[in-house]
C-alpha positions in Angstrom: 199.4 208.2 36.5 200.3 205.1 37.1 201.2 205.1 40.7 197.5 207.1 41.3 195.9 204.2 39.2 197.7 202.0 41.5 196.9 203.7 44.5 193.3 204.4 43.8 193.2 200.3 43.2 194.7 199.3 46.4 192.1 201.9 47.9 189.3 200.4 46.3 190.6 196.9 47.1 191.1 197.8 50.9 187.5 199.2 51.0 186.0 196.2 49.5 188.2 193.9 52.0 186.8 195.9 54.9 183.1 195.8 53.4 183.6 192.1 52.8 185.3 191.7 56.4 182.3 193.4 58.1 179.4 191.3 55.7 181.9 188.1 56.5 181.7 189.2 60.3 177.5 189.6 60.3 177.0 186.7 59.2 179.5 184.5 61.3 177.6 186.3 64.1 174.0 185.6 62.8 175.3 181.9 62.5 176.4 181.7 65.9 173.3 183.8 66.8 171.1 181.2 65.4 173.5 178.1 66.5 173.3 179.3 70.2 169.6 179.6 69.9 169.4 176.3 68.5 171.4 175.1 70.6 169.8 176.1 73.4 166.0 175.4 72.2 167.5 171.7 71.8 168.7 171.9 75.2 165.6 173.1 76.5 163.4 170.3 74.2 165.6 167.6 75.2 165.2 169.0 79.3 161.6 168.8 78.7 161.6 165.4 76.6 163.7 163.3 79.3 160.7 164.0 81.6 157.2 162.1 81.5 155.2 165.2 83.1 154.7 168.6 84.3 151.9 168.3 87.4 149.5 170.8 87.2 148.4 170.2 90.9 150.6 169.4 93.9 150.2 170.1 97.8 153.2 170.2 99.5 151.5 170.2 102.9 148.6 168.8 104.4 145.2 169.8 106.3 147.3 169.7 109.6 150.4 171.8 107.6 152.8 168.7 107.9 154.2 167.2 104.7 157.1 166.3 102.8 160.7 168.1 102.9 161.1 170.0 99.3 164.3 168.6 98.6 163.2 165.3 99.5 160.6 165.6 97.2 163.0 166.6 94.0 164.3 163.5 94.4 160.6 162.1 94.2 159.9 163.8 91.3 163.1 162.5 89.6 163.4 161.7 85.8 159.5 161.2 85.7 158.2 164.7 86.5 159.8 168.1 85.0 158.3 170.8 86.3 155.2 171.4 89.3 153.0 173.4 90.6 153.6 173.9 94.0 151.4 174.6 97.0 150.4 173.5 100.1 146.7 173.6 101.6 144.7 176.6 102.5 142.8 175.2 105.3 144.3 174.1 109.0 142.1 171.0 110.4 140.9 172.1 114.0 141.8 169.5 116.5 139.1 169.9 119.1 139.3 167.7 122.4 135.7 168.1 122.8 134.9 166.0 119.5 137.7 163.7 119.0 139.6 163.6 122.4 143.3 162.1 122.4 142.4 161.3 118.8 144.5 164.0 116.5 142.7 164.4 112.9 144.7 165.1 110.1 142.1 164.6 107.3 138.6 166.8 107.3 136.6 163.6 107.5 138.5 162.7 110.7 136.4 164.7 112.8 133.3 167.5 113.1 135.5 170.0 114.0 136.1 172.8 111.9 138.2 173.6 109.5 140.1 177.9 109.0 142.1 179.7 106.9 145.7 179.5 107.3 147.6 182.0 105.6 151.4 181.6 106.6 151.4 178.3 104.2 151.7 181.0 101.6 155.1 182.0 103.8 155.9 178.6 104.0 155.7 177.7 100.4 157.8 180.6 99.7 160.6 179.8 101.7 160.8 176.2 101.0 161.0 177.6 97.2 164.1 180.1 98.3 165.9 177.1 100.1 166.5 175.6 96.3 169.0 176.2 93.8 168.5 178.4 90.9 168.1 175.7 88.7 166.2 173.4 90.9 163.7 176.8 91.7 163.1 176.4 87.7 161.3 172.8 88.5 158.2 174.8 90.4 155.5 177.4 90.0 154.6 178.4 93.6 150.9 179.4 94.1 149.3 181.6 96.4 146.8 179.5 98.3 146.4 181.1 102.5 143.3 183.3 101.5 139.6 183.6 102.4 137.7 183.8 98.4 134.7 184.9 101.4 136.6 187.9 102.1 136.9 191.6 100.4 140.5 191.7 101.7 141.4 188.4 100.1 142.8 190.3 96.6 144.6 192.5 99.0 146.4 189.4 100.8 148.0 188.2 97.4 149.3 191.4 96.6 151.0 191.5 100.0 152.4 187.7 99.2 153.7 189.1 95.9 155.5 192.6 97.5 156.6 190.3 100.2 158.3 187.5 98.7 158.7 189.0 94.7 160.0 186.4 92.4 158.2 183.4 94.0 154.7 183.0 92.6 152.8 182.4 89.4 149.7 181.8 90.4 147.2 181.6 93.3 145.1 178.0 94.2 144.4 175.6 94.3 140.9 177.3 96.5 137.7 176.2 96.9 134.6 177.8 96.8 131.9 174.4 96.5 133.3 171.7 97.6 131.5 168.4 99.5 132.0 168.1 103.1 134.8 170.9 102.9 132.6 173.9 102.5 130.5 173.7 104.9 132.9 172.7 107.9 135.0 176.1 107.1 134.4 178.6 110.3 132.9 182.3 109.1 130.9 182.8 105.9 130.5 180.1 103.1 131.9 180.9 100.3 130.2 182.0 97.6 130.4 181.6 93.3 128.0 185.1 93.7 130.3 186.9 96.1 132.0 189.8 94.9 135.2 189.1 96.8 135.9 186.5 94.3 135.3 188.7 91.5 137.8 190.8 92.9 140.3 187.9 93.3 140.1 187.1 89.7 140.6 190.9 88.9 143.5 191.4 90.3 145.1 187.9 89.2 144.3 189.2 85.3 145.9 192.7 86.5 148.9 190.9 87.8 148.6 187.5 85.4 148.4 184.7 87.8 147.4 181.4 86.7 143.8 180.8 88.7 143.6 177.2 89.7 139.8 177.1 91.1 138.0 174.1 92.8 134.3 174.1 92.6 131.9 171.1 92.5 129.7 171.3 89.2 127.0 170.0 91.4 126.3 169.0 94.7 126.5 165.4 96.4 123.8 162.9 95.8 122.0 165.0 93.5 118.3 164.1 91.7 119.1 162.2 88.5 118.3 164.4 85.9 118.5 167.4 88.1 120.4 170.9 86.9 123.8 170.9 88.1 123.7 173.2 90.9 126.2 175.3 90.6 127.1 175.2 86.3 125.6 178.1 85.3 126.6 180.3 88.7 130.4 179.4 87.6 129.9 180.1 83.4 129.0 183.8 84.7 131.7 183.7 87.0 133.8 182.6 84.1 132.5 185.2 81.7 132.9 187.8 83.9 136.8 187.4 83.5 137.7 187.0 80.1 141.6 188.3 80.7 142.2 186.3 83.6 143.5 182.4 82.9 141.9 180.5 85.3 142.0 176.4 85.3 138.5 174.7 86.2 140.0 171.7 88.9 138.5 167.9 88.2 136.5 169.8 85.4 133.9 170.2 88.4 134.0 166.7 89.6 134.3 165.6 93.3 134.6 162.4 95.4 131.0 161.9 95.2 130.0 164.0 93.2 130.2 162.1 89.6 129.9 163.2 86.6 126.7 164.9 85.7 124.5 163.3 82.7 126.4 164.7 79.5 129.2 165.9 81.3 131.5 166.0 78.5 128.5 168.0 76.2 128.8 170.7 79.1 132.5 170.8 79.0 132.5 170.8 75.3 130.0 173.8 75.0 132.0 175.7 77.2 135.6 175.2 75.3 133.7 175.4 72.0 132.6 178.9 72.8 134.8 182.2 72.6 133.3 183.1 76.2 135.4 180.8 77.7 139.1 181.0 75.3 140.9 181.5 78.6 139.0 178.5 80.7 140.9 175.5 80.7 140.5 172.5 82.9 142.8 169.8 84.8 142.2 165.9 84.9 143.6 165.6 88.3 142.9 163.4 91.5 142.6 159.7 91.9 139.1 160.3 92.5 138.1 161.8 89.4 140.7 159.3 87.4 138.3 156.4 88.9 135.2 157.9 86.7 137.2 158.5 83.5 138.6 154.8 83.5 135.7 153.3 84.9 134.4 151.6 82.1 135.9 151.5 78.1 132.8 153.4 77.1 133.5 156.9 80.0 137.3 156.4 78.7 136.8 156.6 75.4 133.9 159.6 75.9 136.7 161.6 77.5 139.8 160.8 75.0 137.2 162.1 72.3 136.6 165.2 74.1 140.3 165.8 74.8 141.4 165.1 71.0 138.8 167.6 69.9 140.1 170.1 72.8 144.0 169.3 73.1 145.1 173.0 73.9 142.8 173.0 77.4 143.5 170.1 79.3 146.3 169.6 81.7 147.0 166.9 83.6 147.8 166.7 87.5 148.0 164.7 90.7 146.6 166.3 93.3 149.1 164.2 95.7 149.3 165.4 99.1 152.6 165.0 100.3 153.8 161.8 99.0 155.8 159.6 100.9 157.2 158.0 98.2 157.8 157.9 94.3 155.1 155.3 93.7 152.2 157.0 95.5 153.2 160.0 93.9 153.0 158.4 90.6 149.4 156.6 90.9 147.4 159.0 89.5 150.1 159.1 86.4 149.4 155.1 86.3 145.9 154.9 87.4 145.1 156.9 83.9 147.2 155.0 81.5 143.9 153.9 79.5 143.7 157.4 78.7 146.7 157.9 77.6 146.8 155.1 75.6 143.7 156.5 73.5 144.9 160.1 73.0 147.1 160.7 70.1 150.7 161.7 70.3 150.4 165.4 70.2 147.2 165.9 72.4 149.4 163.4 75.2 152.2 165.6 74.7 150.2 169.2 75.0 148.1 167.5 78.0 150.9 165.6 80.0 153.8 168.5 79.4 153.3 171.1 76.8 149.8 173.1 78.0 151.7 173.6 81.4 154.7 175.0 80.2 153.4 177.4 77.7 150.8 178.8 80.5 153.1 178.8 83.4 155.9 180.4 81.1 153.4 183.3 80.0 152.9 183.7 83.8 156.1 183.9 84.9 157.0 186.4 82.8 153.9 189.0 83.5 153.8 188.4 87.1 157.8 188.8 87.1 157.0 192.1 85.0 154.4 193.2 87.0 156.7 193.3 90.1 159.2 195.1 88.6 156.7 197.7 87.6 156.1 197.8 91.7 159.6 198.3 92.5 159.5 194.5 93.7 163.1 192.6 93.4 163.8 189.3 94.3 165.7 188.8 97.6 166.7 185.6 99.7 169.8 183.4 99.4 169.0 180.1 97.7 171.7 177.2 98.0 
């Protein structure tokens, strides 16, 4: 009886080991679960943290489809910039003999000639993107610019960009549809806030979930004082036609010349205070539209309120083209430091980094999905 009592002990003792081996054995593995994790998250928030910006708004190329090497421009980014999005220009500047002679524009404003769609910068964008590394290809979200938003066929023309070169893009734009002195030089039909071809663009990029990153002038130049913004209400219904597609409002409708309308940050505010518009968000980019915001203490301090109140839909950008060097790619950055100064840590955080990487993350990962779902895989030999 003994020996069985014995036995039956060492059994139970064994069984309780091997229970307390596998609890012991869970949780060592939950703790290094959760250690890699954190781990990892503090890699990720100190990558993020050692930066000064994500740029909402970068062209790579210019109106003639010249510009700066990619690789050269990693090292222009440096320790100050983190992530971009990345795109050239959707428009080739005509260089007519008959208007400007020897004289080669590379600027609209250079010369009368007109301007045309040039879709192979979508090709080229791509393949400057595949000539990185994998961890320098992490640094940029590539977006689909080369289409006509005039044309039925445009929506088709992403598609084929996507099938074509599959884990590239996130998102298409930066495209015009109002935009002074740019509109009406492009050859064929105007584009349109009303045309149905750009109802079908912003279908398919909800279908797909591409970030939308839309120019179009809230009103036209020189307009009456006092006058109705020309085009606001056209682009609300465009807006709230698309409630499942993200789509970022450029300049918040601002333009060289065309300044902010009278209560322009009342407009902006009705529009991210209502439910219509939870996936509208807006960027602060361009030197041009940096000059109204810090024109005076009184339009800097307007716009910091507005952003406070709002710190989830704004995101800051450059809208360099092609920078030759680190400082001229920076002015924009330096040219708003007033604002900065009056936002409060968090909204400068969301604005200046945060904002882009939680809506460029989210479109990564449908668009990569999406892809898969077509039989798309990525292809290419990067460095």
């Amino acid at each position: 009886m003994k020996f069985k009592a014995i036995c039956e002990n060492t059994a139970m003792k064994k069984k309780f080991g091997a229970r307390l081996l596998g609890v012991l054995q869970i949780a060592l593995g939950l703790g290094l679960s959760l250690l890699i994790h954190s781990t990892v998250a503090v890699a990720q928030s100190n990558s993020s943290d050692k930066f000064e910006f994500n740029d909402t708004h970068f062209h790579l190329t210019n109106y003639i489809q010249e510009g700066v090497d990619i690789h050269e421009f990693l090292k222009t980014m440096g320790t100050k910039v983190g992530r971009v999005a990345l795109f050239g220009i959707p428009l080739q500047q005509e260089w007519s003999y008959q208007n400007s002679g020897d004289y080669a524009p590379t600027y609209y404003l250079q010369t009368d000639a007109p301007l045309y769609y040039y879709s192979f910068t979508d090709a080229y964008i791509a393949m400057a993107y595949r000539s990185l590394s994998k961890e320098d290809q992490a640094r940029f979200d590539p977006m689909i610019t080369g289409f006509n938003p005039a044309d039925m066929y445009a929506a088709d023309h992403i598609r084929r960009v996507l099938q074509t070169f599959p884990g590239v893009f996130s998102g298409i734009g930066e495209f015009s549809i109002h935009k002074e002195f740019v509109s009406s030089k492009v050859a064929g039909e105007t584009a349109s806030l009303l045309n149905p071809a750009l109802d079908r663009i912003l279908d398919f990029a909800g279908t797909v979930g591409l970030v939308v990153l839309i120019h179009n002038d809230m009103d036209v130049p020189f307009a009456a004082e006092g006058s109705q913004p020309a085009y606001l209400d056209q682009m609300k219904g465009v807006l709230k036609r698309h409630p499942n597609t993200i789509i970022i409002w450029a300049h918040t409708g601002m333009g060289r010349i065309v300044r902010p309308i009278k209560n322009h940050a009342a407009e902006l505010a009705a529009i991210l205070g209502d439910p219509q518009f939870s996936h509208v968000y807006f960027d602060i980019s361009w030197n041009e539209v940096a000059k109204y915001v810090v024109a005076t203490p009184e339009s800097t301090r307007i716009t910091a309120d507005l952003i406070n109140r709002y710190p989830d839909r704004f995101l800051f950008g450059t809208d360099e083209v092609a920078p030759r060097n680190q400082e001229q790619y920076l002015r924009v950055y330096n040219q708003y430091q007033p604002l900065w100064k009056l936002l409060d840590d968090t909204t400068r955080e969301k604005v200046l980094k945060g904002n882009y990487e939680r809506i460029f993350d989210e479109a990564r990962h449908k668009v990569r999905a999406w892809e898969t779902a077509q039989g798309s895989t990525p292809t290419g030999n990067p460095r």
